[in-house]
C-alpha positions as CSV (number, residue, x, y, z in Angstrom):
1,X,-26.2,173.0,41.7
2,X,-27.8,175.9,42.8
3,X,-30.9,177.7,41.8
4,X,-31.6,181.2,41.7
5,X,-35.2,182.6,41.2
6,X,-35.1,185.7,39.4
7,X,-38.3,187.2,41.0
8,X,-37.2,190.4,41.8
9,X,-35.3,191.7,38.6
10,X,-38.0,190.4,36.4
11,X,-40.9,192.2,38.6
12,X,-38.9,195.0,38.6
13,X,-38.4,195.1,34.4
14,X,-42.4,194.7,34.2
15,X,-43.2,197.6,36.9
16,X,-44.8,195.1,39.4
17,X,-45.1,196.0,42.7
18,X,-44.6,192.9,46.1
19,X,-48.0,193.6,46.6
20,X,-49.7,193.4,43.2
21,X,-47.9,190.5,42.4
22,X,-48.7,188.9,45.4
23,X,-52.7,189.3,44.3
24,X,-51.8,188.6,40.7
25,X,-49.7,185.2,41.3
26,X,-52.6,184.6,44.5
27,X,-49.8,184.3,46.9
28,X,-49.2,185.5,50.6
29,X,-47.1,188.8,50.5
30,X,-44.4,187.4,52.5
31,X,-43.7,184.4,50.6
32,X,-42.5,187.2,47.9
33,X,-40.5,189.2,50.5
34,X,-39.4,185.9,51.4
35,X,-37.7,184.9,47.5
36,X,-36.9,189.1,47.0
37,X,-34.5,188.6,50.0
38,X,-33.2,185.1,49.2
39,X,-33.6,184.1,45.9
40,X,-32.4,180.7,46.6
41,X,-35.1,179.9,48.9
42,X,-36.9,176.6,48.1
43,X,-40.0,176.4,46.5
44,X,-42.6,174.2,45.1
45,X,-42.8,174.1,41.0
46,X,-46.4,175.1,41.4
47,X,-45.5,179.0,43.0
48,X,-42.9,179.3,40.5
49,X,-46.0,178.7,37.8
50,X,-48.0,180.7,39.7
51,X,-45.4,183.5,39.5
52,X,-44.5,183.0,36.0
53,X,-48.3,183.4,34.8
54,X,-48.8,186.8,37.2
55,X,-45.5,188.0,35.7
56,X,-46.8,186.3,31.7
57,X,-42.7,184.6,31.7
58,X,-41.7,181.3,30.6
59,X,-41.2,179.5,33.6
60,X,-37.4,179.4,32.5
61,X,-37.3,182.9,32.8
62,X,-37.3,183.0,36.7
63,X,-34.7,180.4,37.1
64,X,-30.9,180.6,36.9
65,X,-28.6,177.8,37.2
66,X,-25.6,179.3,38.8
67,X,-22.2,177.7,37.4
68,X,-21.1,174.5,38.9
69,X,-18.0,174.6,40.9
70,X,-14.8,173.0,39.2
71,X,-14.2,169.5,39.0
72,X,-11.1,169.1,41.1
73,X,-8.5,167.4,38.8
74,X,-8.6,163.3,39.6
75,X,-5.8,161.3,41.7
76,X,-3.0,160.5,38.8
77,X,-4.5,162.2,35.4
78,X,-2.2,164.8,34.2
């Protein structure tokens, strides 16, 4: 299942700039671009921490679960 991090529309709410947050959360500037521009980008738990405390979220704030694909229906169940 995959995970979406919700950087951008949650810096966005809170008025933070790429660049501040990137000095707020102490993390490169392109490592932001990077999750603005694919929010399904893998990170570590310990950026998303740093990114929730610059940002002053719950951690579950910046993720989404997206819906799991159907089930396909099983061989002989009707």
């Amino acid at each position: 299942m995959p995970i979406r991090i919700k950087l951008r529309e949650l810096a966005q709410q809170k008025g933070v700039s790429q660049s501040r947050l990137s000095r707020l959360a102490d993390l490169n500037v392109g490592m932001i671009q990077r999750i603005y521009h694919d929010p399904y980008t893998n990170i570590t738990l310990s950026t998303l921490e740093k990114l929730a405390r610059a940002l002053r979220v719950e951690l579950a704030e910046l993720i989404e679960l997206d819906p799991p694909l159907e089930k396909e229906p099983e061989a002989g169940s009707s």
